[in-house]
C-alpha positions as CSV (number, residue, x, y, z in Angstrom):
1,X,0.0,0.0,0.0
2,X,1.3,3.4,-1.0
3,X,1.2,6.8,0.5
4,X,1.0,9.7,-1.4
5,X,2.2,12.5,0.2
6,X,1.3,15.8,-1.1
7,X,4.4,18.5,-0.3
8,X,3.4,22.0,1.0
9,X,4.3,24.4,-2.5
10,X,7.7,25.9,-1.8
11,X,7.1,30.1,-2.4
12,X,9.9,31.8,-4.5
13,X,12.3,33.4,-2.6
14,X,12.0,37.5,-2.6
15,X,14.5,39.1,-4.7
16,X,15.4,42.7,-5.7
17,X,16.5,44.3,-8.4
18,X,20.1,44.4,-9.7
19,X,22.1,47.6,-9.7
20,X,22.9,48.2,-13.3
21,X,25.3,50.9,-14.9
22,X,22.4,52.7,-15.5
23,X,21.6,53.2,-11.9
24,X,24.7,54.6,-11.0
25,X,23.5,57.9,-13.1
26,X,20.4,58.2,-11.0
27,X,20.3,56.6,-7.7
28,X,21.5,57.7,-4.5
29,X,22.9,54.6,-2.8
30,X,22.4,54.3,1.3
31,X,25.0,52.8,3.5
32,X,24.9,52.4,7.1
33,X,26.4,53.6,9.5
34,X,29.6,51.7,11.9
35,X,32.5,53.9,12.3
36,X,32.0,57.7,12.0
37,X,35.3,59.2,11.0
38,X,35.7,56.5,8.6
39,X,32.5,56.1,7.1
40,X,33.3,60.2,6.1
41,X,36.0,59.4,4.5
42,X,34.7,56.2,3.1
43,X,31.9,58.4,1.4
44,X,34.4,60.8,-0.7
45,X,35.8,57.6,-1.9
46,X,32.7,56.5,-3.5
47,X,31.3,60.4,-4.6
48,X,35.0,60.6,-6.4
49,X,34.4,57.7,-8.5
50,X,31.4,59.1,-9.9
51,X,28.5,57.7,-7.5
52,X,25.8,59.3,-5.4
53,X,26.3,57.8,-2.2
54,X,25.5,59.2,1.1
55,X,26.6,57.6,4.8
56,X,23.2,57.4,7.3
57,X,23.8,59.5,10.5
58,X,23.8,57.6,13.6
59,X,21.0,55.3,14.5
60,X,18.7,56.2,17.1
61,X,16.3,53.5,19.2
62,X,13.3,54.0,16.4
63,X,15.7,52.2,13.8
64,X,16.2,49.2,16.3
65,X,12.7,49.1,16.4
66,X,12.2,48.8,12.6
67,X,14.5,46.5,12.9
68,X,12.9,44.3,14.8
69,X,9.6,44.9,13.2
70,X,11.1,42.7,9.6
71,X,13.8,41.0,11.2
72,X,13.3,38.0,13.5
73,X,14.8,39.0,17.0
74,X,16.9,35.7,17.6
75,X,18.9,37.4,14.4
76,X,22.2,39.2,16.4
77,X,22.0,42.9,17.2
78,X,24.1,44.1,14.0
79,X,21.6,42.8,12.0
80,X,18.7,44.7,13.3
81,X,20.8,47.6,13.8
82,X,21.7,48.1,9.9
83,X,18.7,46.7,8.2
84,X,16.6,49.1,10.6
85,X,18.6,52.0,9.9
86,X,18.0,51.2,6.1
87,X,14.5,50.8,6.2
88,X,13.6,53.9,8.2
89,X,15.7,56.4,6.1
90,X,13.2,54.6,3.3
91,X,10.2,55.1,5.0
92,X,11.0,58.6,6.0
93,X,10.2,60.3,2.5
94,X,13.4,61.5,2.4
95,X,14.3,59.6,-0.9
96,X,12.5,58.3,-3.8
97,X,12.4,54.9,-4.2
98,X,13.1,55.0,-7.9
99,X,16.2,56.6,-7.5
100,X,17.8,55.2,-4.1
101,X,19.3,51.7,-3.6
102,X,20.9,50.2,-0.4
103,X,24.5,49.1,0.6
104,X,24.8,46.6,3.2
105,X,28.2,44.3,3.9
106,X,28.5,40.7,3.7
107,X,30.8,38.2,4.7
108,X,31.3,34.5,3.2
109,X,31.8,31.8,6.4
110,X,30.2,31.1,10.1
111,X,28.9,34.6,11.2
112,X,25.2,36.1,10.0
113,X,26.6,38.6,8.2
114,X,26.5,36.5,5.4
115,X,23.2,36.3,5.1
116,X,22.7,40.5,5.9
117,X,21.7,41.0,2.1
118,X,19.1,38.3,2.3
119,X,17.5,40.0,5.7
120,X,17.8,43.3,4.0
121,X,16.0,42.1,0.8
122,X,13.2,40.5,2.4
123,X,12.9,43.3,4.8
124,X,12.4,45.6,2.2
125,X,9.8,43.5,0.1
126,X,7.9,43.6,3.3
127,X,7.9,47.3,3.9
128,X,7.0,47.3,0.1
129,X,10.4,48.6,-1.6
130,X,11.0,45.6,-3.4
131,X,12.1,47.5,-6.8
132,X,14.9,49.2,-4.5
133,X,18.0,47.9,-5.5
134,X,19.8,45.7,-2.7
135,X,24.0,45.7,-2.9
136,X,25.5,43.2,-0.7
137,X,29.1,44.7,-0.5
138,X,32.1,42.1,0.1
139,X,35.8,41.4,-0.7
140,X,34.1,39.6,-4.1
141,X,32.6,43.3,-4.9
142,X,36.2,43.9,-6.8
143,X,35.4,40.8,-8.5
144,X,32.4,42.5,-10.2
145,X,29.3,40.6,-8.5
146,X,27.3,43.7,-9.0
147,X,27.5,44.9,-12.6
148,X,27.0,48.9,-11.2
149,X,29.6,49.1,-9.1
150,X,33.2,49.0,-10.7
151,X,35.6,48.6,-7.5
152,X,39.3,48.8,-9.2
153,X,42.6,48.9,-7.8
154,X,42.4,52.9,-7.7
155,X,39.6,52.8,-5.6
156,X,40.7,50.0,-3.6
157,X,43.7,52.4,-3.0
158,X,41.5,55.1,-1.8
159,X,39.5,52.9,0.3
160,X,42.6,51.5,2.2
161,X,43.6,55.7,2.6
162,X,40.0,56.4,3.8
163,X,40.1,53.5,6.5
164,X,44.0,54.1,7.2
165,X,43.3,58.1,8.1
166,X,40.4,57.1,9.9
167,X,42.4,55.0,12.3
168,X,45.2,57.6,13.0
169,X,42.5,60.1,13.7
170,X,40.3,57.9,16.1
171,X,43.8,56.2,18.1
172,X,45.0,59.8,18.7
173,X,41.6,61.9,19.4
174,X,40.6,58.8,21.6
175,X,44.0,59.3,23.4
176,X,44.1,63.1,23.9
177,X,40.1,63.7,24.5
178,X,39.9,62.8,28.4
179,X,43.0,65.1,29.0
180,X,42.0,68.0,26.8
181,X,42.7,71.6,28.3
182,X,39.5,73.3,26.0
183,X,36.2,71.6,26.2
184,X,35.8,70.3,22.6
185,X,38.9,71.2,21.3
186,X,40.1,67.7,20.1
187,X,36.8,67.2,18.4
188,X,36.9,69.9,16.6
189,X,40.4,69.1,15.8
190,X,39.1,65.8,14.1
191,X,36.4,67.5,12.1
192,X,39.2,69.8,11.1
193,X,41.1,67.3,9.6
194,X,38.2,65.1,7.9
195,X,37.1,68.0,5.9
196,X,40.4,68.4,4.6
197,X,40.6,65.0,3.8
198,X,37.8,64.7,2.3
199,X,38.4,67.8,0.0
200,X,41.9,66.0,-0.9
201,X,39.9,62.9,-1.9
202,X,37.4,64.5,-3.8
203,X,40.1,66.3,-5.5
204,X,41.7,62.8,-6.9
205,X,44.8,64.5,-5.8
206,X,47.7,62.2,-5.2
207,X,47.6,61.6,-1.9
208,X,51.2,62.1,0.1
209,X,50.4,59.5,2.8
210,X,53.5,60.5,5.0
211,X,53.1,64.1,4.2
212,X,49.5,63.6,5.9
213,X,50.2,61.7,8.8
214,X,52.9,63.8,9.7
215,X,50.7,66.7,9.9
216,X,48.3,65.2,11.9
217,X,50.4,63.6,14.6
218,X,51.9,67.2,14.8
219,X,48.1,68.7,15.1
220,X,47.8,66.5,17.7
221,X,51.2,66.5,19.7
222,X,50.9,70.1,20.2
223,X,47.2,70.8,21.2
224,X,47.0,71.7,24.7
225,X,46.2,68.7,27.6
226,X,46.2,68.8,31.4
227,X,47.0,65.9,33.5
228,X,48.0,63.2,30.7
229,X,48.6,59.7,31.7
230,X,47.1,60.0,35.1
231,X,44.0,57.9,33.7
232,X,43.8,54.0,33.5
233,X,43.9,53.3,30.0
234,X,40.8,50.5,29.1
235,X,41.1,48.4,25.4
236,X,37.7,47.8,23.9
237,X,37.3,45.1,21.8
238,X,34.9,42.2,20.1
239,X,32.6,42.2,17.4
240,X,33.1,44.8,14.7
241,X,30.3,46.8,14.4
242,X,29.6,46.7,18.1
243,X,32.7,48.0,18.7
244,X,33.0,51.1,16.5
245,X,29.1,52.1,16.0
246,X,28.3,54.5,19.2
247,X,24.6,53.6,19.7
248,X,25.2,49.9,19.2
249,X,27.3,50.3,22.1
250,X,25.5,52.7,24.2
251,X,28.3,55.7,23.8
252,X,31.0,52.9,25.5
253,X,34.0,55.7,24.5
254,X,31.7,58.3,26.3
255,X,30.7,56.3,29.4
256,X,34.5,55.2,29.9
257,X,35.5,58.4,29.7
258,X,33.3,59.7,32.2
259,X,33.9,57.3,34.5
260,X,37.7,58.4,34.9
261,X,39.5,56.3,32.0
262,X,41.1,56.8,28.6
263,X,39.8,54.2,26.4
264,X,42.2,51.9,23.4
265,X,40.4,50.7,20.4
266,X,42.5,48.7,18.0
267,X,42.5,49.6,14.4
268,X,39.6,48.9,11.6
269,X,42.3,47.9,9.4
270,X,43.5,45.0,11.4
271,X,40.3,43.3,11.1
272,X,40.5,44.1,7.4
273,X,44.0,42.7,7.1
274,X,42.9,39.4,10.0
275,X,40.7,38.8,6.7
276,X,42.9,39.2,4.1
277,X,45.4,36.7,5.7
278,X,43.1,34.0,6.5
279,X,44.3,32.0,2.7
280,X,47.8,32.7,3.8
281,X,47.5,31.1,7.4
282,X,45.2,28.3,6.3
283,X,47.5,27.3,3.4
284,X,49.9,25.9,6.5
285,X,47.6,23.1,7.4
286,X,45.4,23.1,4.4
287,X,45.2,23.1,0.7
288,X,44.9,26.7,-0.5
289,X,44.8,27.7,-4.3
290,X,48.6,29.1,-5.0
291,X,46.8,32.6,-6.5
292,X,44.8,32.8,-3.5
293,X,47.3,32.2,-1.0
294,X,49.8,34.9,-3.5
295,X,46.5,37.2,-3.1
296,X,46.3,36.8,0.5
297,X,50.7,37.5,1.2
298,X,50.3,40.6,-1.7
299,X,47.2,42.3,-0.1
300,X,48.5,42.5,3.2
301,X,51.5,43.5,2.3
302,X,49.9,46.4,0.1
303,X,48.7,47.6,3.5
304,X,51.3,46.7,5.7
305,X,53.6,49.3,3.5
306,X,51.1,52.1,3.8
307,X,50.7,51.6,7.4
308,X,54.9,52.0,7.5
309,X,53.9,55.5,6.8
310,X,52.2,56.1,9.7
311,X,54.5,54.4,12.0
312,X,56.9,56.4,10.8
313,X,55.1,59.8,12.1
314,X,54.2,58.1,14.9
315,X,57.6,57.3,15.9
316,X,58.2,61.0,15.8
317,X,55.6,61.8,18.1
318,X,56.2,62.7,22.0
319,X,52.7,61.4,22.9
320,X,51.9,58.4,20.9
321,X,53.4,54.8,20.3
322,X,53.0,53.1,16.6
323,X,50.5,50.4,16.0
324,X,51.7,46.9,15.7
325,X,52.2,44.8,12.9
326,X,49.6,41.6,12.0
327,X,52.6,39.6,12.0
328,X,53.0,40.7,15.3
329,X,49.2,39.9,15.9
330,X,49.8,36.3,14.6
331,X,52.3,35.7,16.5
332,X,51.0,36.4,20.2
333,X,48.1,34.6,19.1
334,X,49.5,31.6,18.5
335,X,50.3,30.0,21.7
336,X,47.0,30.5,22.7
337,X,44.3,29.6,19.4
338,X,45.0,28.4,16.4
339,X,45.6,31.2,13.2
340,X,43.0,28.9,11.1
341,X,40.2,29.9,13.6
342,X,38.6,32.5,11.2
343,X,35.1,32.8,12.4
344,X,33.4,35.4,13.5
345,X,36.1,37.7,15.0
346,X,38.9,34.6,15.1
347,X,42.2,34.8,16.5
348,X,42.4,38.6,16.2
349,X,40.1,39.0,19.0
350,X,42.6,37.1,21.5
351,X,45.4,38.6,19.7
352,X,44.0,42.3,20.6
353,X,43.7,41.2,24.1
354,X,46.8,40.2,24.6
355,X,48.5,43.1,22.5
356,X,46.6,45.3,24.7
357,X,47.6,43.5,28.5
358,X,51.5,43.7,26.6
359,X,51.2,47.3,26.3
360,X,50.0,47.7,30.0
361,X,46.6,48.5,29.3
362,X,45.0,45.0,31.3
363,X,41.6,46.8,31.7
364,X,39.6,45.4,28.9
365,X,36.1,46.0,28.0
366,X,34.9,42.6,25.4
367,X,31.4,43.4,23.6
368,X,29.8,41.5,21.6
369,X,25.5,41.2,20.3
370,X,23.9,38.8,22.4
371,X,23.4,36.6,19.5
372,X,26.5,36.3,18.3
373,X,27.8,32.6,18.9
374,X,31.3,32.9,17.5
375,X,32.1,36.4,19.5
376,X,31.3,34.5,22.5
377,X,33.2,31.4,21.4
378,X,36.1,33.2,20.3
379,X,36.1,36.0,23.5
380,X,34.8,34.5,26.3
381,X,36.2,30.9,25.4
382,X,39.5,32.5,26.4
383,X,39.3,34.5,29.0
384,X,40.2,31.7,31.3
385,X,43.7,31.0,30.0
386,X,44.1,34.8,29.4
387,X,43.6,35.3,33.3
388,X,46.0,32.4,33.7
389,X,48.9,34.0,31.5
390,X,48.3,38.0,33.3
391,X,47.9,38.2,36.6
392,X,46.8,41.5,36.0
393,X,44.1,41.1,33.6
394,X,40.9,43.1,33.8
395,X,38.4,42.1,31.7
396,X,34.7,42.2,31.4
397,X,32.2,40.6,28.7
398,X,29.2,42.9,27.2
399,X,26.3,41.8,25.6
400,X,24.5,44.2,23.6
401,X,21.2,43.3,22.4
402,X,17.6,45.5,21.7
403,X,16.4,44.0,25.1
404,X,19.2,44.3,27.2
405,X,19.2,46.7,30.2
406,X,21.8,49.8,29.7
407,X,21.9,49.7,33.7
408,X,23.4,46.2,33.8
409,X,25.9,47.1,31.0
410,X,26.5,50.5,32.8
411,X,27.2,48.0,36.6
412,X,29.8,45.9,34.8
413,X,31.8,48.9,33.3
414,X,31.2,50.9,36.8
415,X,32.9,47.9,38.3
416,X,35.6,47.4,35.9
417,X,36.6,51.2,36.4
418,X,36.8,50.7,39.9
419,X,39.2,47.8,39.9
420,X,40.9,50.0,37.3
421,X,41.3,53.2,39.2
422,X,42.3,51.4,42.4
423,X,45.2,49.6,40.7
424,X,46.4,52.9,38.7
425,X,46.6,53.9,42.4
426,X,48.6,51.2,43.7
């Protein structure tokens, strides 16, 4: 005797359209928000290669909840944050749907930001903006997976300039702010300093990287402070857009601040250059394509050269130390996680921790969404050994999530500061 069973009809997934060559003439295209001083940069880049493109200002708690209105809550924070964000800035009038498309990054391996385009697409189908163009933005974007955008190695160059500035300004603002003299003054510096940039980049000038930097470590060396290095210096680090984007964190930088400390955030481009070496460091216990593993060794030395540059100025400097090398990275990782662990924030995340403890800075905030497994794997799975190694470590785990309570987050750092504070004192 034989069963028939009749199978439920499978609906087609929702898709948007492509963004075309033509599009690039008449649509504005909508990014996101994450890091402020880069993301300004990161805008000229795209407006000097011929496309409308404007950065979203910061998000606010009525994006979080559009967010959550198309995008199931056990989703991690990040992804509620941007698609929300997105979808508001639609639905506020502000920009026709027939000429606006939206940018939203994707990664390719364990972490949901692979599937960010996908929650973004369906998202906007549901708020009824399915003709809006949906780019999912990558390392393959160069490749030319999106037939409007046309990423080549001159804009690649620019992008590394925009994200390489951006750094130099937020390690040396971030280190001068709690000390300055004049209310403001290093903010204002900062702003200074992007317009200009911004200007040169616009410009297509030929950008003098060492010609820059030098002039902005000076800026900064001779503004005016009172009472440096008499804070406790605290690192933050863990998941990427948690720990750059201010509302995803709750204003962390500001709270620390208040609360008596200088805060440490390690660069955007060593997450960018953790990524690029992932076919070089699995090609030691793996099979790896030769060109990819070549890619891999060429791409991060591309960077590696520019960021000579600013160590250079940096050297220079009365006040500030140059940043480290990912060789370096790699290598104080390695005794305690393997260099092939490449999800979510990998090895890099116990490699910041540990740079950060080396330099005498054990106090260490660790954030991460609530709902990210591998920032949890990968940050809290060590702690334990980390604690082990430095008898002086300091560290505390943050979850940030749309339900979680900003007085909870705000006891742990209170804590944190306190332990902080009382060892600066011993």
């Amino acid at each position: 005797m034989s069963t028939f069973i009749d199978y439920p009809t499978v609906k087609q997934p929702r898709r948007t359209p492509e963004f075309t060559a033509q599009d690039k003439e008449i649509r504005t295209i909508l990014c996101p928000q994450m890091a402020p001083i880069h993301f300004a940069l990161f805008q000229a880049v795209f407006e000097n290669h011929g496309y409308r493109f404007e950065v979203l200002p910061e998000v606010d708690r009525e994006a979080v909840e559009e967010g959550l209105r198309y995008v199931n809550n056990d989703v991690c924070y990040p992804a509620i944050i941007v698609v929300g964000q997105l979808i508001r800035a639609m639905k506020s009038g502000k920009y026709d749907p027939n000429k606006t498309a939206l940018m939203i990054s994707q990664t390719c391996g364990g972490c949901r930001s692979t599937n960010y385009a996908t929650f973004l697409k369906i998202a906007a189908a549901k708020a009824g903006f399915h003709h809006v163009p949906v780019i999912p933005f990558s390392v393959d974007i160069a490749n030319g997976n999106t037939k409007g955008i046309n990423v080549n190695f001159k804009m690649l160059k620019k992008m590394l300039l925009a994200f390489l500035y951006g750094d130099l300004l937020m390690t040396l603002s971030n280190c001068c702010r709690p000390y300055e003299t004049v209310q403001g003054s290093v903010n204002k510096l900062v702003e200074t300093w992007l317009k200009q940039l911004r200007d040169e980049i616009l410009r297509n000038k030929k950008h003098r990287v060492a010609d820059f930097a030098g002039r902005i470590v000076h800026d900064f060396d001779v503004i005016e402070l009172t009472g440096e290095q008499t804070r406790p210096r605290v690192g933050i680090v863990g998941e990427i857009l948690v720990k750059y984007h201010p509302e995803a964190n709750n204003h962390l930088i500001s709270l620390i601040e208040q609360e008596g400390g200088e805060v440490v955030v390690p660069n955007i481009l060593d997450f960018m250059l953790y990524c690029l070496s992932s076919d070089e460091q699995r090609k030691r216990y793996s099979h790896v394509p030769f060109l990819a593993g070549l890619k891999s060794s060429a791409g991060v030395w591309l960077i590696e050269r520019q960021r000579d540059k600013v160590r250079n100025a940096l050297k220079k400097s009365r006040r500030f130390a140059p940043m480290g090398t990912i060789r370096h990275l790699i290598r104080l990782a390695e005794p305690i996680v393997s260099t092939c662990n490449h999800t979510g924030e990998g090895w890099l995340l116990t490699a910041e921790m540990v740079e950060l403890i080396e330099q005498n800075i054990p106090n260490i905030v660790c954030v991460q969404p609530f709902g990210c497994l591998p920032n949890h794997i990968t940050g809290k799975g060590v702690l334990k050994e980390l604690r082990l190694r430095y008898n002086n470590a300091n560290i505390t785990t943050i979850d940030y999530d749309p339900g979680s309570t900003e007085v909870n987050q705000l006891n742990r750092i209170k804590l944190l500061m306190a332990v902080a504070l009382q060892n600066l004192s011993k």
